[in-house]
C-alpha positions in Angstrom: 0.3 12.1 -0.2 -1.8 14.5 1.4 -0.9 13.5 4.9 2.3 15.8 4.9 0.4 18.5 3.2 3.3 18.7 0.8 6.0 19.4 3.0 9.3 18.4 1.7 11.7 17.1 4.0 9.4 16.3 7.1 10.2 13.1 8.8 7.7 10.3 7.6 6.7 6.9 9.1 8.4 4.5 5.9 11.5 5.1 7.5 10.8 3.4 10.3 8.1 0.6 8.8 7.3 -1.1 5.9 4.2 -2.8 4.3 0.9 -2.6 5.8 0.2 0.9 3.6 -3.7 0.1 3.6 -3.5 0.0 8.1 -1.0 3.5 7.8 -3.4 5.4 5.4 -6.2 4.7 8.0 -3.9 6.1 10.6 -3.0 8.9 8.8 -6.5 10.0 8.0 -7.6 9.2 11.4 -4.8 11.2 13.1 -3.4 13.5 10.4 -6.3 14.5 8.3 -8.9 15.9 10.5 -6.1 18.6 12.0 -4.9 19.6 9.1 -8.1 19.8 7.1 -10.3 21.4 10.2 -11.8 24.0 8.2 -12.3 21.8 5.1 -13.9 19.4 7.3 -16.3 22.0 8.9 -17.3 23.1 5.6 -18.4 20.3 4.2 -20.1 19.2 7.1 -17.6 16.1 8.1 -17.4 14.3 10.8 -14.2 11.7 11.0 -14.2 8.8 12.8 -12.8 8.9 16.1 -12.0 5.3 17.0 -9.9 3.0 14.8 -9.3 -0.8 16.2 -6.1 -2.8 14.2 -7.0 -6.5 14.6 -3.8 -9.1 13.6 -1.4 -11.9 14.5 1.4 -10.4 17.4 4.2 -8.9 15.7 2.4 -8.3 12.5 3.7 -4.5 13.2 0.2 -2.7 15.2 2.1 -0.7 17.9 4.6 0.3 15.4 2.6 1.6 12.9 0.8 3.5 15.5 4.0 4.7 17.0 5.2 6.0 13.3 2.6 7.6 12.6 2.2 9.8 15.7 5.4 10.3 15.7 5.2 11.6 12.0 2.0 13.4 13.1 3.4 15.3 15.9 0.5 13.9 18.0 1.0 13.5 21.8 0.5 9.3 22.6 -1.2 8.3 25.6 -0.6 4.7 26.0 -3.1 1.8 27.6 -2.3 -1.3 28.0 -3.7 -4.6 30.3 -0.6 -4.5 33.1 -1.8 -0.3 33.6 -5.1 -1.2 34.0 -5.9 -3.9 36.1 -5.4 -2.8 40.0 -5.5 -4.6 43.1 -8.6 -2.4 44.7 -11.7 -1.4 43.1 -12.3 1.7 41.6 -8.4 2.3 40.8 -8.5 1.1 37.3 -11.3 3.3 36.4 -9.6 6.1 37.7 -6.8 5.2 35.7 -8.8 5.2 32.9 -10.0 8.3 33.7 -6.8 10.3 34.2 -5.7 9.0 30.8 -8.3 10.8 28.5 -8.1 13.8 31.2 -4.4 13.8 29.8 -5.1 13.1 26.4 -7.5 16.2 26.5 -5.4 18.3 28.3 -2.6 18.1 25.4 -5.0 18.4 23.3 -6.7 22.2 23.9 -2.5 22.7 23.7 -3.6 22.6 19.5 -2.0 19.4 18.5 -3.6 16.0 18.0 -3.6 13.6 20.8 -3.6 9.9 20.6 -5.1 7.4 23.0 -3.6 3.6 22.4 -5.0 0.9 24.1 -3.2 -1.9 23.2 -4.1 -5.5 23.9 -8.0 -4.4 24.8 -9.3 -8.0 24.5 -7.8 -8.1 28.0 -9.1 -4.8 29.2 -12.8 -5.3 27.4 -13.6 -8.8 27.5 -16.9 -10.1 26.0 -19.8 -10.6 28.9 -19.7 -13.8 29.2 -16.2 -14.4 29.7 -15.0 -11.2 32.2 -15.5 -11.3 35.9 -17.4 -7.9 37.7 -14.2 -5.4 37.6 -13.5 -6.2 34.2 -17.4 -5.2 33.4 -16.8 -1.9 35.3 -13.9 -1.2 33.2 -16.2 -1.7 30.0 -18.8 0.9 31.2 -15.8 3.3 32.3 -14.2 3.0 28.5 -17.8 3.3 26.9 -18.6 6.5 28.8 -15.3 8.0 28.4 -15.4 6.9 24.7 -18.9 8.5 24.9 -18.1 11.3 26.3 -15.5 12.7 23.4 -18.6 13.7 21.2 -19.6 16.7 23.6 -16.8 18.3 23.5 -17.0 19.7 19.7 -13.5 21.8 20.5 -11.2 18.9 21.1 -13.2 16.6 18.9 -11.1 16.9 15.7 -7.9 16.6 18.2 -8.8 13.5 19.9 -8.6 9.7 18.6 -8.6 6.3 20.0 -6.8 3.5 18.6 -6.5 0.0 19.4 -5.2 -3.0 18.6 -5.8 -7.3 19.2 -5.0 -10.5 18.3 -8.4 -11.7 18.9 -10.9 -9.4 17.2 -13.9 -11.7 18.4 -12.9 -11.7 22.1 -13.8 -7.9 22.4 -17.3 -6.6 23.9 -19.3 -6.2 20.8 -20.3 -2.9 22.5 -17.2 -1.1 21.6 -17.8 -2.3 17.8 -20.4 0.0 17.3 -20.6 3.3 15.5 -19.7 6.2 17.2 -16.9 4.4 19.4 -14.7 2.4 17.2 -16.1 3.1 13.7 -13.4 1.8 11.2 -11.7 -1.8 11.9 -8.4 -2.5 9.7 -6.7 -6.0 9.6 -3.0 -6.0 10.2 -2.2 -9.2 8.1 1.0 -11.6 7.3 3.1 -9.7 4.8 2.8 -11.1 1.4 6.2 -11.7 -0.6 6.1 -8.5 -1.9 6.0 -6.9 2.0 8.7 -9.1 2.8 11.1 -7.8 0.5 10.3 -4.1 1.6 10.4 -5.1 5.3 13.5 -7.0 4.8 15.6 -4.0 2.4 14.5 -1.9 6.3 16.3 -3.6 7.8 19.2 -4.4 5.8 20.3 -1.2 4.7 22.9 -0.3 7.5 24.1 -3.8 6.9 26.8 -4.7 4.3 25.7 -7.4 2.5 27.9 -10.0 -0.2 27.2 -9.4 -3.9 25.2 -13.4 -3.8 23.0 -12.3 -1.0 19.2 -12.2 -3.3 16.6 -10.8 -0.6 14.1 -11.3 -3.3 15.1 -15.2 -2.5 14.8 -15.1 1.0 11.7 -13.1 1.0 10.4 -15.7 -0.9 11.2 -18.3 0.9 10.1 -16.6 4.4 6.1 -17.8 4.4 4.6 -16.9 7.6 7.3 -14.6 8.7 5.6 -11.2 10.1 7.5 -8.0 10.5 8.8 -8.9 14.0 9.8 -12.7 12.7 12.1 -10.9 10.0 13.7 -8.3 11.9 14.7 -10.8 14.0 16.3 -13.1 11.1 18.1 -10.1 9.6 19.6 -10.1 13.4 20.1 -13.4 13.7 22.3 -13.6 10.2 24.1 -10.5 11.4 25.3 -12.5 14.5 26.2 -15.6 12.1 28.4 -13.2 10.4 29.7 -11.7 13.2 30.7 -15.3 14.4 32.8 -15.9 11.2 34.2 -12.7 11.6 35.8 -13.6 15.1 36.7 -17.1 14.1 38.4 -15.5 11.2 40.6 -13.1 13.0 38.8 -10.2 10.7 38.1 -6.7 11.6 34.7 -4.9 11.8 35.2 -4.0 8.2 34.5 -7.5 6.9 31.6 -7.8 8.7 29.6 -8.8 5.5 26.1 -11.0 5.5 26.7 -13.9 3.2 24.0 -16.6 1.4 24.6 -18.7 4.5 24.7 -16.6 7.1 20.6 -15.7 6.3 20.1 -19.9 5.2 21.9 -20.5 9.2 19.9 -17.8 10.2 16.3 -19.2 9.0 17.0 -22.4 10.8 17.2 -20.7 14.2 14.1 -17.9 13.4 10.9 -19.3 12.3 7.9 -17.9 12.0 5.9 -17.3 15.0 2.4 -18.0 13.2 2.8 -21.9 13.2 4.0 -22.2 16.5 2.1 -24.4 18.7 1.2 -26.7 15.7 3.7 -29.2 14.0 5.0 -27.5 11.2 8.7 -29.1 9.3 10.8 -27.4 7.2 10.8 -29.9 4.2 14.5 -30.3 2.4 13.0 -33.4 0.6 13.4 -33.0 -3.6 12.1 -34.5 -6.6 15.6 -35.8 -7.1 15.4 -37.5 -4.1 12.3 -40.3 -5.0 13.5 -42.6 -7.5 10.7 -44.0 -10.2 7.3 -42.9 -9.8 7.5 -40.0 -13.2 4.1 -39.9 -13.8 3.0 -39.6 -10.2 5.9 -36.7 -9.5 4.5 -35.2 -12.6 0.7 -35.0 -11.5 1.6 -34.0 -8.0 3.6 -30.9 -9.6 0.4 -29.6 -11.8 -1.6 -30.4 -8.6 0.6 -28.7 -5.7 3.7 -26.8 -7.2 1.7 -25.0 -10.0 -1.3 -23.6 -8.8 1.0 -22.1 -6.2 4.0 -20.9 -8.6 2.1 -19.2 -11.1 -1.2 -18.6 -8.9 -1.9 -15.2 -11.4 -1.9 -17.2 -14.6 -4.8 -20.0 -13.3 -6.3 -17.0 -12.1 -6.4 -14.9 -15.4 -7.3 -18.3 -16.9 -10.2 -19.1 -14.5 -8.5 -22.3 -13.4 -9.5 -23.6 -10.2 -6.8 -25.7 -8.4 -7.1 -28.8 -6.7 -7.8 -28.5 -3.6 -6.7 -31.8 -1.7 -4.9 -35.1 -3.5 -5.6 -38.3 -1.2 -2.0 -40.9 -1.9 -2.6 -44.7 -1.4 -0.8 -47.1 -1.1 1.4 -50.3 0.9 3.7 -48.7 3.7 7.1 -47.8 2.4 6.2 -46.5 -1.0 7.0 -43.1 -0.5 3.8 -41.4 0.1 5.3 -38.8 3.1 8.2 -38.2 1.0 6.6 -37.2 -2.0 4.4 -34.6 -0.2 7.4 -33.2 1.7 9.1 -33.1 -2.1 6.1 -31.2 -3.2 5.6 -28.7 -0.5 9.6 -28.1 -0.9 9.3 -27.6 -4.9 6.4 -24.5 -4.6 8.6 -23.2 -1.5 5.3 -23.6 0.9 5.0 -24.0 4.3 4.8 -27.9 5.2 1.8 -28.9 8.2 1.6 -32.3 9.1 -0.6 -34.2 11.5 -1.2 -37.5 12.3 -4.0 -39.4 13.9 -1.4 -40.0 17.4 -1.3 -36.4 17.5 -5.1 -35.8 17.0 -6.5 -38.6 19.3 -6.2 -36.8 23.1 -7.9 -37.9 25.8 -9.3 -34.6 26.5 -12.4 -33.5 25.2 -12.4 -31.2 21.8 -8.8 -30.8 22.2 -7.9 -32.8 18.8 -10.8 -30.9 16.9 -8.8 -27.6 18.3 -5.3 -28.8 16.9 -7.5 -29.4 13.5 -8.6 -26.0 13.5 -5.5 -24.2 15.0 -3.4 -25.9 12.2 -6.0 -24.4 9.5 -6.0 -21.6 10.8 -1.6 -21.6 10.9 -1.7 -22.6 7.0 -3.9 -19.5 6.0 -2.1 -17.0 7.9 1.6 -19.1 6.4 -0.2 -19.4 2.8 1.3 -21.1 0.8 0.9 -24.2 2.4 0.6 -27.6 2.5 -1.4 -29.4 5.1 -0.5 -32.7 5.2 -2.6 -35.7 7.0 -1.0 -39.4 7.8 -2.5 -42.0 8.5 -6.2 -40.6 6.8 -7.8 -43.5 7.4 -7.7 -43.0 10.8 -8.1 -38.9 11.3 -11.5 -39.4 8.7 -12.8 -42.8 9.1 -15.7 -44.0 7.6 -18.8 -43.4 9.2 -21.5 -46.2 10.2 -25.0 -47.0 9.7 -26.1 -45.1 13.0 -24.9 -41.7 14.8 -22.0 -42.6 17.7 -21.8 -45.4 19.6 -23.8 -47.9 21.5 -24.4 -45.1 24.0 -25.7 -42.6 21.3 -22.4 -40.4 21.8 -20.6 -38.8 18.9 -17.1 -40.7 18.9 -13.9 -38.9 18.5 -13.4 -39.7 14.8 -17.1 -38.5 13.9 -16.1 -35.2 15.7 -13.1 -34.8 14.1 -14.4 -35.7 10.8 -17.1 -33.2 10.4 -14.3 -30.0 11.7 -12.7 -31.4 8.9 -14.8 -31.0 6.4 -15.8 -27.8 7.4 -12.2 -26.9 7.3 -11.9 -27.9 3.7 -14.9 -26.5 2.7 -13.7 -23.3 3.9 -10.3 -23.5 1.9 -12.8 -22.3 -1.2 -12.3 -18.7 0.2 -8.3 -19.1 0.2 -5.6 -19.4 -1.3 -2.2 -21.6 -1.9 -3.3 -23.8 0.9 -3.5 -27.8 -0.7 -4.2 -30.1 1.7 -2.6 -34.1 1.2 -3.1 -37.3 2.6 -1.7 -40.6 2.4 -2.8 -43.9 4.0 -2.7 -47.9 3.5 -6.5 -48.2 3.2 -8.0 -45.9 1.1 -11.9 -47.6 1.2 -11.8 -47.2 5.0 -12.4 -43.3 4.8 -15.5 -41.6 5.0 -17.1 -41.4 1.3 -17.7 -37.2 2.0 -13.9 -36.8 1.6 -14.2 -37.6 -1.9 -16.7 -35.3 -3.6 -15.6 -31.8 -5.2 -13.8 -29.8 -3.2 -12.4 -31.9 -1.1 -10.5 -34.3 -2.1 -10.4 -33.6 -6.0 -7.3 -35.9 -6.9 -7.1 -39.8 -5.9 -3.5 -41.2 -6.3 -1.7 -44.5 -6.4 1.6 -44.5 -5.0 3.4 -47.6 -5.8 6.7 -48.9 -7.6 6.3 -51.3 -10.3 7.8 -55.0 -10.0 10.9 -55.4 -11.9 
């Protein structure tokens, strides 16, 4: 690459991260490129950007790569974050701020690139409408300061900002603009493929057993981000570090078996579905006796489309995107979608209507959208409602009640069919649902898109 300018040998940022190469390349061009192609840049008239924001889900890997690459760089790193910034008295945080680009610059007319981070800015730079009066001086100090780097044409190729968020919308949309924070990457979940990578990091000053099959557990690790499996491959090294002492062994046969990551997994999980009610299914096909031909459609609906996603795409298949199971209570309706969900090793979401009925305002059409939200980021999933009947009723003649008010099933009802409609732009998610009366849900649940596949679960008489 042309980031070490084909120095063999130098010390590079892959040996410290892995994955997220499209977010390091934007580091490295941001940071790297524009020292060591000054003159190259002058010639042709360039002019690089000089603000880069990460957005991402925490521990998706933002301050590390940032880290990495100035450390790779050489750069000098001035960091920023919320607990630095807020003060007790006015006018102290934006002197703060101040004294932090006065040190960034002053490193910088030293001849080496200088990095500002400011990490966590949602909390620093609010939107208007939800910061109080400091937080809005803040704003206007960072703006002028961010301003302020075009006059000074000497340091200008020397001098970057960077920062990352969890909450890309919660920022001033005045800082979005060109000429402050031109280029916006996304940090996202790793994909399988990441996992592996991330996972061979951090394993390889472990000893590992012959049966141990990283490709497995990558596989199986849906949601993890990079912080979620560092922290597994540390958990399984303390399961094995247990055996070892109940064994009487040495520090020589320290070695990470097959169980000590399946032990391991039980105890780390990953941090994007906290806060909603996600299981870890262990249910097979093995385990429902009878029902063949509705096991059989519930494969080509939910473990296919997931297992070999890149042949229905090179076909031009378009999956099913929800399967509605009805049926009397007790015919295995939950089981089977916790069998499914285990088969295409997805991530399992279940809600019922107890969990979404609250007696607080908007808070059930919340859990709706934070557990969408969960399944994309832990793709692939499985979102599974209970009880349907009673999350999407069927709607009457007139809008709301008596009163004219929406009720709490109308509300939650139309987030849910925006959710759906939404799933068109992802992918691996299936949503299920099971309940005892299907002709009691709302009739928008069953056209295309939604719910494509109606199913009878029910044993035959003998």
């Amino acid at each position: 690459m042309g980031s070490n300018g084909g120095r063999e040998g130098k010390w590079r940022a892959e040996e410290v991260i892995a994955g997220n190469s499209r977010a390091l390349e934007a580091l490295r061009e941001l940071i790297i490129y524009p020292f060591l192609y000054s003159n190259e840049s002058r010639k042709l008239g360039l002019k690089w950007p000089k603000g880069l924001l990460l957005f991402g889900p925490p521990g998706t890997g933002k301050t590390s790569l940032v880290q990495a690459v100035v450390r790779e760089s050489d750069a000098h790193l001035t960091m920023i974050n919320p607990y630095s910034v807020h003060r007790a008295h006015a006018g102290e945080s934006e002197k703060y701020l101040r004294k932090a680009f006065s040190q960034a610059y002053s490193h910088a007319s030293s001849g080496k690139p200088s990095v500002i981070f400011i990490d966590e800015i949602d909390a620093i730079c609010p939107r208007r409408d939800t910061r109080r009066e400091q937080q809005s001086r803040i704003v206007g100090q960072l703006l002028t300061l961010m301003d302020g780097i075009n006059t000074s044409a000497r340091n200008l190729s020397r001098i970057v900002v960077v920062a990352s968020t969890n909450r890309v919308d919660g920022i001033d949309p005045a800082l979005r603009r060109p000429g402050r924070f031109d280029s916006e990457i996304e940090v996202t979940v790793p994909t399988v493929d990441e996992r592996l990578k991330i996972l061979e990091l951090h394993t390889k000053n472990l000893h590992l057993d012959g049966n141990v099959d990283l490709q497995a557990i990558a596989a199986s690790c849906n949601g993890y981000v990079g912080a979620d499996l560092e922290a597994l491959c540390r958990e399984a090294a303390r399961f094995a570090h247990r055996r070892m002492l109940s064994c009487a062994g040495d520090g020589d046969s320290l070695v990470l078996r097959m169980e000590d990551w399946e032990r391991a997994r039980v105890e780390v999980g990953p941090s994007m579905t906290r806060g909603v009610t996600k299981e870890v299914s262990k249910v097979s096909w093995d385990d429902i006796g009878g029902l063949k031909d509705l096991k059989k459609k519930l494969q080509q609906a939910v473990e296919w489309p997931i297992k070999h996603a890149d042949a229905f795409a090179r076909l031009g298949i378009s999956p099913v995107r929800g399967v509605l199971l009805h049926g009397p209570p007790g015919c295995s309706k939950t089981t089977l979608a916790k069998a499914a969900a285990n088969a295409a090793q997805a991530s399992f979401f279940s809600l019922s209507g107890a969990e979404l009925y609250s007696k607080y305002v908007g808070e059930g059409e919340s859990l709706l959208r934070r557990t969408f939200q969960k399944a994309r980021l832990a793709a692939p999933s499985v979102i599974f409602f209970d009880e349907a009947d009673a999350i999407a009723p069927k709607r009457t003649g007139h809008a709301g009640n008596s009163s004219g008010n929406i009720t709490v099933g109308e509300r939650l009802l139309s987030t849910l069919l925006t959710e759906m409609d939404g799933l068109e732009l992802a992918t691996g998610i299936i949503v299920l649902a099971a309940t005892n009366r299907p002709h009691a849900i709302d009739a928008a649940l069953m056209r295309p898109g939604r719910f494509d596949l109606v199913q009878v679960a029910m044993f035959s008489l003998p």
